[in-house]
C-alpha positions in Angstrom: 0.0 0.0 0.0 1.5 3.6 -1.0 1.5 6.7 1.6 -1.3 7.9 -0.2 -3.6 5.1 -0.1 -2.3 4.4 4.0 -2.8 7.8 5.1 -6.3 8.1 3.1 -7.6 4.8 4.8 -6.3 6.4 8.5 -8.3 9.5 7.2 -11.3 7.0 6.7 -10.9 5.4 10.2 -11.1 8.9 12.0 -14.6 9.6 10.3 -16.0 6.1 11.4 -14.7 7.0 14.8 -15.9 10.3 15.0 -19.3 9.2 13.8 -19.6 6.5 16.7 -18.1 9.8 18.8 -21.2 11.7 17.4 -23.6 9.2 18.5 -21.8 8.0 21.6 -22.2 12.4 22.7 -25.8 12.0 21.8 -26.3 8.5 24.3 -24.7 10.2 27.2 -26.4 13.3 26.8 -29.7 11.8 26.7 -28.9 9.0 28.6 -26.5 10.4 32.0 -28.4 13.4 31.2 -24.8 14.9 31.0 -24.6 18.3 29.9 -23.2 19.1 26.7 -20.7 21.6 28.2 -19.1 19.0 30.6 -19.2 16.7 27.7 -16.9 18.9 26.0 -14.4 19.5 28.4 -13.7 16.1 30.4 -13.2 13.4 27.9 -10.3 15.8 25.9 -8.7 16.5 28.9 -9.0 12.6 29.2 -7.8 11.9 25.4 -5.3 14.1 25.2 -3.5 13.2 28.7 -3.5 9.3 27.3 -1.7 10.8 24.0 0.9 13.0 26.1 2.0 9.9 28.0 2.3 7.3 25.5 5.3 9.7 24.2 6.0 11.4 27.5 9.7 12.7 26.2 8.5 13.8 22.7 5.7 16.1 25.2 8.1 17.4 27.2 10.1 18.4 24.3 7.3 19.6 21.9 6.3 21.9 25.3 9.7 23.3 25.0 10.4 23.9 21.7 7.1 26.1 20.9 8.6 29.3 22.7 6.5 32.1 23.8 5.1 32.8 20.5 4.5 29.0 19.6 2.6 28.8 22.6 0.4 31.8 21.9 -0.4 30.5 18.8 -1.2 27.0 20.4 -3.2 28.3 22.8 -5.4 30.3 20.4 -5.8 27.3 18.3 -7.2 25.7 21.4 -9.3 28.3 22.0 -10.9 27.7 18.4 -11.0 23.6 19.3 -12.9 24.3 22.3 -15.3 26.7 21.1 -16.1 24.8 17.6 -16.4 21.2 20.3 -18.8 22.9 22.3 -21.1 24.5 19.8 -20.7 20.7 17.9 -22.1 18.7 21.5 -24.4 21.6 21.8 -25.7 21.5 18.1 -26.0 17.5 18.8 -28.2 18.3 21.7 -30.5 20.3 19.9 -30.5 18.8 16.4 -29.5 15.3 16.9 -26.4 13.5 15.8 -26.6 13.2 12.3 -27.7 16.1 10.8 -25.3 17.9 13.0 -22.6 15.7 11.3 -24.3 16.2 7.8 -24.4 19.9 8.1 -21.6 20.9 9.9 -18.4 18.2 9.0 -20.1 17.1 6.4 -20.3 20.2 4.2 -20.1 23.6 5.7 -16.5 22.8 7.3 -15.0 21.5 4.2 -15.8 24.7 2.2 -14.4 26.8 5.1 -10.9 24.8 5.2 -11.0 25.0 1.3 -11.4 29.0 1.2 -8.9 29.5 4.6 -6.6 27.2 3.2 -6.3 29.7 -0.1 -5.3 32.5 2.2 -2.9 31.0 4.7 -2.0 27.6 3.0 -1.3 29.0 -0.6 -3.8 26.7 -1.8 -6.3 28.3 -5.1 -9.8 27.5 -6.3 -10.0 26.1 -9.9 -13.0 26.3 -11.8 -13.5 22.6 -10.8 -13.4 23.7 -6.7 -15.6 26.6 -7.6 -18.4 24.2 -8.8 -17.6 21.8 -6.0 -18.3 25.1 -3.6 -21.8 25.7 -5.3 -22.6 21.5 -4.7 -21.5 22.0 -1.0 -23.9 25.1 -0.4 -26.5 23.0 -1.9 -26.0 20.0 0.1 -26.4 22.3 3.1 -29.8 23.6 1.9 -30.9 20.4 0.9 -30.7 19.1 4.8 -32.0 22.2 5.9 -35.4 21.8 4.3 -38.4 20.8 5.6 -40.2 19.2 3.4 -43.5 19.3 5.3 -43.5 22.8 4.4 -41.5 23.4 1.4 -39.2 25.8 3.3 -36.4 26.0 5.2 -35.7 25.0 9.0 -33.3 27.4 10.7 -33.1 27.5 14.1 -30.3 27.8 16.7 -28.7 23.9 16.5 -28.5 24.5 13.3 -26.9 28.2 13.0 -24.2 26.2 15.9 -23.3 23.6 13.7 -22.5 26.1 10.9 -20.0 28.1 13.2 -18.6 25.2 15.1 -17.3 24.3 11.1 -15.6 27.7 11.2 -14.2 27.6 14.2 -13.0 24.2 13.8 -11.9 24.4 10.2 -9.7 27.6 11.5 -8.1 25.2 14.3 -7.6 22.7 11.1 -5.5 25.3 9.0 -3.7 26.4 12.1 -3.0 23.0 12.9 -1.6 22.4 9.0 0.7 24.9 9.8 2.5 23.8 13.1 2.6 19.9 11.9 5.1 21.5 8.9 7.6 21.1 11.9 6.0 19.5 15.2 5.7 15.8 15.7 2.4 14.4 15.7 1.1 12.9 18.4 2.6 15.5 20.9 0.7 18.4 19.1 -2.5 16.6 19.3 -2.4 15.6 23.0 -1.7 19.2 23.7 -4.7 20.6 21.6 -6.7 18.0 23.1 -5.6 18.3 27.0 -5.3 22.6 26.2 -8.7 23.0 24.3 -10.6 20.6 27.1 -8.9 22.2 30.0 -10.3 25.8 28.9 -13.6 24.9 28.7 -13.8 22.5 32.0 -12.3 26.3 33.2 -14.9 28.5 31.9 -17.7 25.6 32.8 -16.4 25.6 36.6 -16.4 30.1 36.7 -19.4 30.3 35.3 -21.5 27.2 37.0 -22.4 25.9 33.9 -20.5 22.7 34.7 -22.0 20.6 37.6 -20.0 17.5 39.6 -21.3 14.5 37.5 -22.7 11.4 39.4 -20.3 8.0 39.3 -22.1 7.0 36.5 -22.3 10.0 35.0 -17.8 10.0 36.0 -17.7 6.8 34.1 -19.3 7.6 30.9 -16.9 11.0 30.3 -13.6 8.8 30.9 -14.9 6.2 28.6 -15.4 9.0 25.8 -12.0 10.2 26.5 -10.8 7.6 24.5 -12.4 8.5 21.3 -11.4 12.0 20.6 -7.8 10.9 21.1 -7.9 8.0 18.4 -10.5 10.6 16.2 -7.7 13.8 16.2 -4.9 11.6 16.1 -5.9 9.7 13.1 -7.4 12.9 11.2 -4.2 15.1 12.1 -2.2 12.3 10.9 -3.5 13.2 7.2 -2.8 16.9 7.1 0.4 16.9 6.3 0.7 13.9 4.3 -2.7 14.2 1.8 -3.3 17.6 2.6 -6.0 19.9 4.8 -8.5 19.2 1.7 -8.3 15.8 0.9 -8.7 15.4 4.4 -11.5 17.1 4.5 -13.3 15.5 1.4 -13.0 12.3 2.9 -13.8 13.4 6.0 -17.2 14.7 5.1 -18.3 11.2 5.1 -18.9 11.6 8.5 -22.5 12.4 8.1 -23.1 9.1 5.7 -21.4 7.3 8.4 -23.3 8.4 11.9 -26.8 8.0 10.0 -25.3 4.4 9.5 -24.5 3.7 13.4 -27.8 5.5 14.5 -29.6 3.1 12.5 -27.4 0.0 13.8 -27.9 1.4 17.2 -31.8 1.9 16.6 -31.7 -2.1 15.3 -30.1 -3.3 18.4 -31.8 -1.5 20.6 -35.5 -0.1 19.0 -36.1 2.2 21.8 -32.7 4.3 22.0 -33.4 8.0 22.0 -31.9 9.0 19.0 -32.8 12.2 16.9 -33.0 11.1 13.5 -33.0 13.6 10.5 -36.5 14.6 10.0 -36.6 13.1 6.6 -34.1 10.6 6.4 -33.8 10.3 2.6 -33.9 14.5 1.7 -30.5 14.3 4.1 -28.9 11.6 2.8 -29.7 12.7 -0.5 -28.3 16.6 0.7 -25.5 14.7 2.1 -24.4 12.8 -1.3 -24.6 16.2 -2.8 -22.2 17.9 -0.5 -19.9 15.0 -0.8 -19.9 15.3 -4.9 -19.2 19.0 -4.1 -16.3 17.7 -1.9 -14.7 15.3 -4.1 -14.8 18.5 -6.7 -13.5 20.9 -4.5 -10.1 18.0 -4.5 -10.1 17.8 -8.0 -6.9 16.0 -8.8 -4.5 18.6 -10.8 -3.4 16.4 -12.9 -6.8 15.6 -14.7 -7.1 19.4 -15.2 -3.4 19.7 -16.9 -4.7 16.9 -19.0 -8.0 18.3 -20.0 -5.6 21.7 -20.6 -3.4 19.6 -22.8 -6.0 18.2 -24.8 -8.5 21.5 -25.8 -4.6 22.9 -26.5 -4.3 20.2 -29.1 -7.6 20.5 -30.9 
């Protein structure tokens, strides 16, 4: 198996385990009756201590080789992690699982990376991205509507999922840029333990965050092993396929938890699960965001050959 083909499959495994993260948010929430803000914060501080002692000496010197500045910049790109995880669990609350994932991951975050990564990354639309753009936007819309009414639902979960995308696709360009010359799993323990830690902060200041029940304990530390597998497995791609490609395949998140909610709602027919309000409008908005995707990563060599051949005619 080439690079390309290993890191895309690792790319694939992060959006399976992020769509059983998805779900697993939405089963606590309901179930513990966990709030989504402590949700947030405990199981990255829990992911991203397990990644920083795996490698405890390749920690210690990723700590002190970021410098002042490198550690400003770290800690704002936290700041983005834990805003765009909080308004994701939040979203989930409100909207359910899978739509969240469709609308958010699934779309609107993959056109934000694509258009950041133009300005910081060097990276250009083509005509072919420009059209992928416009499938995207689409794809968006189409999950949006209500078909009961021929319009369009927009109401808070949904406006959340939209700028937890921003958010996190701005931690995702940020994060492009320091694995140019940090090791990996290092860098992604930190953003995990950094970006948890701030909001388990701001959760205990503002009394949004309450002391869980045992149960409740339990559940958090057993979800702490997810987002360190899920941000360790899509930061491993960045540098290696690119922010985009990782992205594109990425946006299969949404295909994937409508999948496990349904395999959850086989196994167990009473699970309180939001499904999408019409199953087959979002899977059908989510195919057409992921065709605008797999545009938007348009391979350049096809385009030099389509270049090549209207130059010979």
């Amino acid at each position: 198996m080439d690079t390309r083909r290993k890191y895309i499959a690792i790319v694939l495994m992060s959006a399976l385990i992020v769509a059983f993260e998805s779900v697993a948010v939405e089963a606590a929430i309901n179930i513990a009756e966990l709030s989504s803000f402590i949700v947030s914060a405990v199981p990255p501080i829990v992911g991203g201590a397990i990644l920083m002692c795996i490698r405890p000496g390749s920690t210690v010197s990723f700590g002190k080789g970021l410098g002042r500045t490198g550690w400003a910049f770290m800690a704002l790109l936290c700041a983005f992690v834990a805003g765009g995880v909080l308004m994701w669990f939040d979203a989930i609350s409100r909207i359910g699982a899978s739509k969240e994932a469709i609308l958010g991951g699934g779309s609107s975050e993959v056109l934000f990376i694509v258009l950041l990564s133009a300005v910081f990354l060097s990276e250009r639309l083509n005509k072919w991205e420009a059209v992928g753009s416009i499938l995207v936007l689409a794809g968006v819309f189409l999950v949006l509507a209500n078909a009961d009414s021929l319009g369009f639902s927009v109401g808070f979960g949904e406006a959340e999922a939209i700028l937890s995308s921003l958010l996190l696709a701005i931690s995702v360009v940020m994060t492009t840029i320091l694995l140019k010359s940090k090791e990996l799993m290092p860098l992604s323990g930190v953003e995990l333990f950094l970006s948890g830690t701030i909001l388990l902060v701001v959760g205990v200041v503002t009394g949004l965050i309450e002391t869980p029940s045992l149960e409740g304990l339990l559940i958090l530390m057993g979800l702490g092993t997810i987002p360190s597998a899920g941000l360790l497995t899509y930061n491993a791609g960045l540098p290696k396929i690119g922010a985009s490609l990782t992205s594109v395949l990425f946006a299969l998140t949404g295909i994937m938890t409508v999948g496990v909610q349904l395999l959850v709602l086989l196994v167990f027919p009473s699970a309180d699960i939001k499904l999408p309000q019409n199953i087959a409008l979002a899977l059908l908005g989510g195919a057409v965001a992921f065709a605008g995707v797999y545009l938007l990563n348009r391979p350049p060599s096809v385009d030099r050959a389509e270049k090549s051949a209207e130059g010979e005619i």
